[in-house]
N, C-alpha and C positions, 0 to 999 in steps of 0.2 A: 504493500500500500504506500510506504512514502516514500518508496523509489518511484513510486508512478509518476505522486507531488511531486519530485523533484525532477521529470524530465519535465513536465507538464510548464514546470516555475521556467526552466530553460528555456520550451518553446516560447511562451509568450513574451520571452526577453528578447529571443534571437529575431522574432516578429518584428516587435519593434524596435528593435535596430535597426533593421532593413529595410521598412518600408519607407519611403521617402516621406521626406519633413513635412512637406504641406498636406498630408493624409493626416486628418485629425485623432482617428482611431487608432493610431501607434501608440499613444499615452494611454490611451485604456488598455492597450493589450500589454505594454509596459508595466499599468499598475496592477492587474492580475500576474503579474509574473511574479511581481515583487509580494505579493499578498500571498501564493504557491510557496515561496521562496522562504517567508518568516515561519510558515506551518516547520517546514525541514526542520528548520533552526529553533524553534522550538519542541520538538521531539528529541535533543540529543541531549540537554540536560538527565534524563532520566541515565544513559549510558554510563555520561563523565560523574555521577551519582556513587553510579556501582564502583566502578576501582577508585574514589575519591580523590578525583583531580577537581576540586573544588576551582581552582582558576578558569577553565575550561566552562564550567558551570554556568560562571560568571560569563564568561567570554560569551557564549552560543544565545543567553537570552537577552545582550545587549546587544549582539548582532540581528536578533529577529528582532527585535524592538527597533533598530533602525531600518530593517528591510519596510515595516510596515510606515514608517514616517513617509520615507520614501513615496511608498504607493498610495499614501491621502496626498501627499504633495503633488504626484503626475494624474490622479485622481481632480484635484482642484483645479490642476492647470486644463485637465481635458474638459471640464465644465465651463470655467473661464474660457478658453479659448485663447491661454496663451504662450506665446514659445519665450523664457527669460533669455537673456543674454550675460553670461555664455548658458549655454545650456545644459546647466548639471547633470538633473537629473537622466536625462539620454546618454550625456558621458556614463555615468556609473552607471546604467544599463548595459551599453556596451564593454565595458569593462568585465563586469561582473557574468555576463553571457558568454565572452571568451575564455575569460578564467576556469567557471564549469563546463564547458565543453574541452578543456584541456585535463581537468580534474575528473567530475566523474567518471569516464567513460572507466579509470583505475579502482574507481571506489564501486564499479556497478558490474563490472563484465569480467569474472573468477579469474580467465585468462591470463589478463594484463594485471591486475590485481595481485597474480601468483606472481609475475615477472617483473616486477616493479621489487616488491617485496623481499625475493630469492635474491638479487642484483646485491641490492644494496646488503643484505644478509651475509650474504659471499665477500663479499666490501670489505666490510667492517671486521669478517672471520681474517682476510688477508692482513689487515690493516694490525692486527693482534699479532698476527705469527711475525709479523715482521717488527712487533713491539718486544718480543718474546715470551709474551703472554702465554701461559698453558693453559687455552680455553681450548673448549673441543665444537665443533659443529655436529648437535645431538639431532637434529632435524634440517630440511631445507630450510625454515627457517626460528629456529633457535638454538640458542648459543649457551653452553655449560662453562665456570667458570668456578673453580674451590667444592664443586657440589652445587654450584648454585646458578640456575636458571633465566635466563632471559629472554622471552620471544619477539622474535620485531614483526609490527602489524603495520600497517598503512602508514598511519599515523609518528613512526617510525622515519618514515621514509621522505619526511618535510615535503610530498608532492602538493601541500594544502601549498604552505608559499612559495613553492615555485610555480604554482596554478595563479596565486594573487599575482605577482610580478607580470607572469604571462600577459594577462588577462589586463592590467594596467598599463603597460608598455605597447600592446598590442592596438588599445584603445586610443591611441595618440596618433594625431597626424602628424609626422616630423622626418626631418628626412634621414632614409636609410641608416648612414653612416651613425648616427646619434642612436636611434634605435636598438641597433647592432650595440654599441659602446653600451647602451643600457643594458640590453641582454649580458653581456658578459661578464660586468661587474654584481649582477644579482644572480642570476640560476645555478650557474655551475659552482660559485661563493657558495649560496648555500647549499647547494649538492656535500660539499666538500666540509660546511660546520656541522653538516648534520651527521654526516661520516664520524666528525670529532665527538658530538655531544654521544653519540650510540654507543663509544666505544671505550667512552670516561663511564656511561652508566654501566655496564657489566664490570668495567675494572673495578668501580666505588661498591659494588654490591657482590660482585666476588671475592674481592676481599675485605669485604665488610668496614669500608673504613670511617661510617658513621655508625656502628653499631647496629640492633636490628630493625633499626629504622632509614637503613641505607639506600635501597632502591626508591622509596619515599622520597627522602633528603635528597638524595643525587636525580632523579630524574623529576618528582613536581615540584621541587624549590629550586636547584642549582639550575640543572639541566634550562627549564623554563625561564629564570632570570637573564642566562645567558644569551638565549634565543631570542627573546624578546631585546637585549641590548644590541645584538648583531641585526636584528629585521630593522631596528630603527635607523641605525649607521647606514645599512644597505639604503633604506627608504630616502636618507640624506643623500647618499651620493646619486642616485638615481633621478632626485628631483633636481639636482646641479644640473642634470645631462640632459634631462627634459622636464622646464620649467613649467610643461603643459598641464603637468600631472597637478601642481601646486593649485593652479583654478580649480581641479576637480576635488583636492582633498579639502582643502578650506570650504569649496562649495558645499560639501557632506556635512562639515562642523558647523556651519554659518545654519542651513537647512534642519542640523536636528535641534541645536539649540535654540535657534528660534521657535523653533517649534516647543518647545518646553517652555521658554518664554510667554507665548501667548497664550499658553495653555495654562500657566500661572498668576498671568493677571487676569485671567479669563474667570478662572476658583474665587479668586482673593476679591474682583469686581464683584461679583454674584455672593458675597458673605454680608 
């Protein structure tokens, strides 16, 4: 069922994208995508619940809470009848539509899913033997370490930001050369931190070196701090290479907080 949602949020993203600007109906089909899109993101709270990645928690239901701003905002505009300048919300349609067609097709189709996952598995197994690490490869894809256990799943495999990068870089009109220079300093980057962070977690939890709260400690506090300092430095350099991107993410901030805005002196008027 919310794999259906979540092609269904794609199609009417990729919709309108596509259809040309002076077809009115592109923001509607826009904001059903985006309305598709908050269901997803709200169903995955319950998951990051279970192994208590409480960050993640957080992350997935302030991400549907802006999918739906979004879709009352192209929602409004489609009743008004009007296009703003620049045109955010379309930019982060298209962004957000290439992103997932670059992403799930690994999160939805066993396939690529198995071969994303095995790669990077095999990766990280090298990346240890040539550490001297004496871990063993107990599975295609998990990794033994003192006795102790590590499996890497999707989520593992940082395809979620290399999907966002994708998917924003993609979204930009700018020329080739800049593009390309964008591409290189984010995807393969983080191909290669995420190599580093997979391979510090089995080390700090093979040998225990937070105690028995080490795969904890080293993968939802360190591991996370880390990645999240490295996406933002990437996001820095990226927005140097294409300042396009800076309309579109201040347009996002500008959009939800206004949005809270009026929605608070909306309460505070009506008391």
């Amino acid at each position: 069922m919310i794999e259906n949602v979540l092609w269904i949020a794609v199609a009417f993203m990729l919709l309108g994208s596509i259809i040309p600007k002076n077809v009115k109906a592109r923001r509607m089909l826009s904001a059903a995508g985006w309305v598709f899109f908050s269901i997803h993101w709200f169903y995955q709270p319950a998951h990051y619940m279970e192994i208590k990645d409480y960050f993640n928690v957080a992350l997935v239901i302030v991400v549907g809470i802006v999918c739906l701003i979004i879709a009352y905002t192209m929602f409004k505009e489609y009743r008004e009848d009007s296009i703003p300048s620049p045109d955010i919300t379309t930019m982060a349609t298209s962004a957000t539509a290439l992103g997932s067609l670059f992403y799930f097709p690994f999160a939805q189709m066993e396939f690529l899913n198995v071969w994303i996952i095995s790669q990077v598995t095999d990766t990280v197994f090298l990346v240890l033997q040539y550490l001297h690490v004496p871990a063993e490869l107990v599975t295609w894809n998990k990794i033994t370490l003192n006795g102790y256990t590590v499996e890497i799943i999707l989520a593992c495999t940082a395809i979620e930001s290399i999907a966002l990068f994708m998917g924003l870089i993609s979204s930009v009109n700018a020329p080739i050369k800049r593009l390309a220079t964008a591409f290189m300093v984010s995807v393969p980057v983080i191909y290669i931190l995420n190599i580093i962070r997979d391979v510090f977690v089995i080390i700090a939890y093979g040998y225990q070196w937070f105690g028995p709260e080490s795969f904890e400690i080293a993968h939802h506090t360190i591991a996370k701090i880390g990645s999240g300092i490295a996406l933002f430095v990437i996001a820095y350099i990226v927005m140097r290479i294409l300042p396009e991107l800076v309309d579109l993410i201040e347009g996002i901030w500008f959009l939800v907080t206004g949005f809270f805005q009026k929605l608070f002196y909306k309460v505070v008027g009506n008391q």
